[in-house]
KEMARNU-287005 format. One record per residue (C-alpha): residue number from 0; chain; x, y, z. Coordinates in Angstrom, 3 decimals, padded with zeros to 6 digits. Example, Ala and Ser with C-alpha at 12.3 -4.5 7.8 and 13.67 -1.06 7.14 Angstrom:
2
<node><resi>0</resi><chain>A</chain><c1>012.300</c1><c2>-004.500</c2><c3>007.800</c3></node>
<node><resi>1</resi><chain>A</chain><c1>013.670</c1><c2>-001.060</c2><c3>007.140</c3></node>
//
This chain:
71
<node><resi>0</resi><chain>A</chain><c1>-083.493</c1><c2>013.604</c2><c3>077.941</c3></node>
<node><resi>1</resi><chain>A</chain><c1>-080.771</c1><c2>014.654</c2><c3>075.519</c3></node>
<node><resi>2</resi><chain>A</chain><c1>-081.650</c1><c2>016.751</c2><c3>072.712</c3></node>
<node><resi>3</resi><chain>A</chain><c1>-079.970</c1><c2>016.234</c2><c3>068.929</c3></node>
<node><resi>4</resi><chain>A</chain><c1>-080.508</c1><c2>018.810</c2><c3>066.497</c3></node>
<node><resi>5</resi><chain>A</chain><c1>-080.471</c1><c2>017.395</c2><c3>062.508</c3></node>
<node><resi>6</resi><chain>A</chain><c1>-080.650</c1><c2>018.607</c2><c3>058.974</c3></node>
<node><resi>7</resi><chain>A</chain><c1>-082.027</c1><c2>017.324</c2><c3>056.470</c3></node>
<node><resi>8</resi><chain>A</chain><c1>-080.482</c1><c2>017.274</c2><c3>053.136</c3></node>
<node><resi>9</resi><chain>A</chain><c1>-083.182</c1><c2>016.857</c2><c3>050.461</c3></node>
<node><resi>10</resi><chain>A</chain><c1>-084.970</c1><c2>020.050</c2><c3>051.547</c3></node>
<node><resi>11</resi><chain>A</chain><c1>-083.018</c1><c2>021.630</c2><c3>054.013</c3></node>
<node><resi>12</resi><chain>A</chain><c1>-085.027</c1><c2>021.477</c2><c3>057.111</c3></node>
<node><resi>13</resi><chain>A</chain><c1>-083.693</c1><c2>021.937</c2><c3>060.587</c3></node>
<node><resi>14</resi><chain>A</chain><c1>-084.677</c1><c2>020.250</c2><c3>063.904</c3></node>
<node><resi>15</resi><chain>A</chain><c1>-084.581</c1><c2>018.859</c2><c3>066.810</c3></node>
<node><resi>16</resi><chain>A</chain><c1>-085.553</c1><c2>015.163</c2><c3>068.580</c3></node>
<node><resi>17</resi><chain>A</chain><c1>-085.252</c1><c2>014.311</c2><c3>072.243</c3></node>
<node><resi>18</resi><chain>A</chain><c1>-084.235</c1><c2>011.181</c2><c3>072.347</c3></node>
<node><resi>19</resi><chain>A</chain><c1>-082.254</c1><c2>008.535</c2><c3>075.230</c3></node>
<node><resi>20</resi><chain>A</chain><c1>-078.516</c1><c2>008.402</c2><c3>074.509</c3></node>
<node><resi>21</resi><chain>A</chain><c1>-078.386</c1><c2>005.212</c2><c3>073.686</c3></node>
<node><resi>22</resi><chain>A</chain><c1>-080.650</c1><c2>006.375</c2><c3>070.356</c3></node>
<node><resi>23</resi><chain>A</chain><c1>-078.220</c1><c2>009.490</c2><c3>069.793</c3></node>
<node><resi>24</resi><chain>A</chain><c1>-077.114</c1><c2>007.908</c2><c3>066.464</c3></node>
<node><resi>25</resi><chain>A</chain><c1>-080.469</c1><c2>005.971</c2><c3>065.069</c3></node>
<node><resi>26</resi><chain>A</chain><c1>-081.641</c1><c2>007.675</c2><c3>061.846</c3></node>
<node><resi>27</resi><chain>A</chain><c1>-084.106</c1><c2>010.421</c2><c3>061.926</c3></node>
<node><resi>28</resi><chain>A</chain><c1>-086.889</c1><c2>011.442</c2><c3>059.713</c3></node>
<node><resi>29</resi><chain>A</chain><c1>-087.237</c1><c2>015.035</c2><c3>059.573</c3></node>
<node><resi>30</resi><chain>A</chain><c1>-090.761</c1><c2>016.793</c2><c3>059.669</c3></node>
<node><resi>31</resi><chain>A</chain><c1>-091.168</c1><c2>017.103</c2><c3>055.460</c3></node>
<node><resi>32</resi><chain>A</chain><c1>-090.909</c1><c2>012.710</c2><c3>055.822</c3></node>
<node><resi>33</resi><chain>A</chain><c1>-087.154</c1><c2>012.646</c2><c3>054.010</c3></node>
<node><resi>34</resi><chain>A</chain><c1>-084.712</c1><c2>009.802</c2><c3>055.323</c3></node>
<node><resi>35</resi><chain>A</chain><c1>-081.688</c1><c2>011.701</c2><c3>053.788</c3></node>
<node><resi>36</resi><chain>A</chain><c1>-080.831</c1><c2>013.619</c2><c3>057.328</c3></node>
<node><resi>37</resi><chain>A</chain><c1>-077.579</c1><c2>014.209</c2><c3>059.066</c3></node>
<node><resi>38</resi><chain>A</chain><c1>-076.883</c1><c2>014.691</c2><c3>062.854</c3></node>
<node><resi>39</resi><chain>A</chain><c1>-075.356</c1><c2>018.279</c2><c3>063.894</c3></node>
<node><resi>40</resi><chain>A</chain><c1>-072.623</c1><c2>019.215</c2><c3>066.144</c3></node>
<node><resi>41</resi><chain>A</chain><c1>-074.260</c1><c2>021.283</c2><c3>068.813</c3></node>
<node><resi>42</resi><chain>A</chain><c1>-072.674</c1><c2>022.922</c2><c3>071.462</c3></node>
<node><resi>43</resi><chain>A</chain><c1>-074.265</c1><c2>023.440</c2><c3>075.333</c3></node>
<node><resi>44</resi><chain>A</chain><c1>-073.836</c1><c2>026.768</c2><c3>077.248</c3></node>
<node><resi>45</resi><chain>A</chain><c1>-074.347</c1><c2>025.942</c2><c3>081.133</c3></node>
<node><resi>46</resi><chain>A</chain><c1>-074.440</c1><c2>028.841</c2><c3>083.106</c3></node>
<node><resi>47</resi><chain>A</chain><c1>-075.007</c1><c2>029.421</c2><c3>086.890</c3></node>
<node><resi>48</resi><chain>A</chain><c1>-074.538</c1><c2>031.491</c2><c3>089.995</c3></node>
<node><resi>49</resi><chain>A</chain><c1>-071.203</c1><c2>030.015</c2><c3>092.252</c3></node>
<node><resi>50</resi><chain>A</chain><c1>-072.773</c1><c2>028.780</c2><c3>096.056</c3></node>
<node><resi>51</resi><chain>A</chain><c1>-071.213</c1><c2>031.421</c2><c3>097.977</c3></node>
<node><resi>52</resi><chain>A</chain><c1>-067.386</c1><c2>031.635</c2><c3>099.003</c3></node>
<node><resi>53</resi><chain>A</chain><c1>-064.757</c1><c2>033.973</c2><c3>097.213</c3></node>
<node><resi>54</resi><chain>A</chain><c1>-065.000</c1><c2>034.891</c2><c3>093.653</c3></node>
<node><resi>55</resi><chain>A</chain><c1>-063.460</c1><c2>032.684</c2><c3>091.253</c3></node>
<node><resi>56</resi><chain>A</chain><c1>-060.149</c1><c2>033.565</c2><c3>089.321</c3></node>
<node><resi>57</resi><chain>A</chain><c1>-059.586</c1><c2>033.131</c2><c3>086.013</c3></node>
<node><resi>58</resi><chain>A</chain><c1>-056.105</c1><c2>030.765</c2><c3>085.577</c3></node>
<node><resi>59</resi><chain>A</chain><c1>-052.744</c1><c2>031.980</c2><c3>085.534</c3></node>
<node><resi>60</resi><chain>A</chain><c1>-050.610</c1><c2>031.533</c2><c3>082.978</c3></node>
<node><resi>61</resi><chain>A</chain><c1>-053.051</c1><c2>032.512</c2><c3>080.207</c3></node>
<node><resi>62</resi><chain>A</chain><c1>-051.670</c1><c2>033.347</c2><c3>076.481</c3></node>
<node><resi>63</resi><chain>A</chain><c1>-052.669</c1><c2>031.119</c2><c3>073.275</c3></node>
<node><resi>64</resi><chain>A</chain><c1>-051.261</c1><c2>027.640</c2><c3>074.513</c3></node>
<node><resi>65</resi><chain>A</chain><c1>-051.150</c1><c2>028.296</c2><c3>078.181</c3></node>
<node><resi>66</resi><chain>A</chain><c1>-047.958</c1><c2>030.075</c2><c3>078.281</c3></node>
<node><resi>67</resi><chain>A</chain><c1>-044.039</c1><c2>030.386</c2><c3>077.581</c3></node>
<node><resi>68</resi><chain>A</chain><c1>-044.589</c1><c2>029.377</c2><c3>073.698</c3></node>
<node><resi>69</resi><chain>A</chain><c1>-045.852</c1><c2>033.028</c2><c3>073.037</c3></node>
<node><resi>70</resi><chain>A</chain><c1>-043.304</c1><c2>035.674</c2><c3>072.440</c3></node>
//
């Protein structure tokens, strides 16, 4: 189940509900029992080990915008 991290913003409080999708945007009530919260961005590392094969290369091209616009 997804996790969405909040704030809320009459005392400040972080944290977190695990919730289904479909509820990502309902309200929340943080811990404290304040209705005044917000929903934050959050961001997902996913890391892992490649199954095997050749080592993966980073793409060609590279530079700030994929190339040629860079002097």
């Amino acid at each position: 189940m997804p996790r969405y991290d909040f704030r809320c913003r009459s005392c400040g409080a972080t944290f977190e509900l695990r919730r289904p999708m479909a509820q990502a945007n309902d309200p929340a009530v943080c811990p404290q029992g304040h209705q005044d919260t917000v929903k934050l961005l959050s961001t997902v590392a996913v890391t892992g080990a490649s199954s095997g094969g050749a080592p993966q290369q980073a793409p060609s091209g590279g530079g700030c915008c994929g190339g040629g616009c860079c002097g």
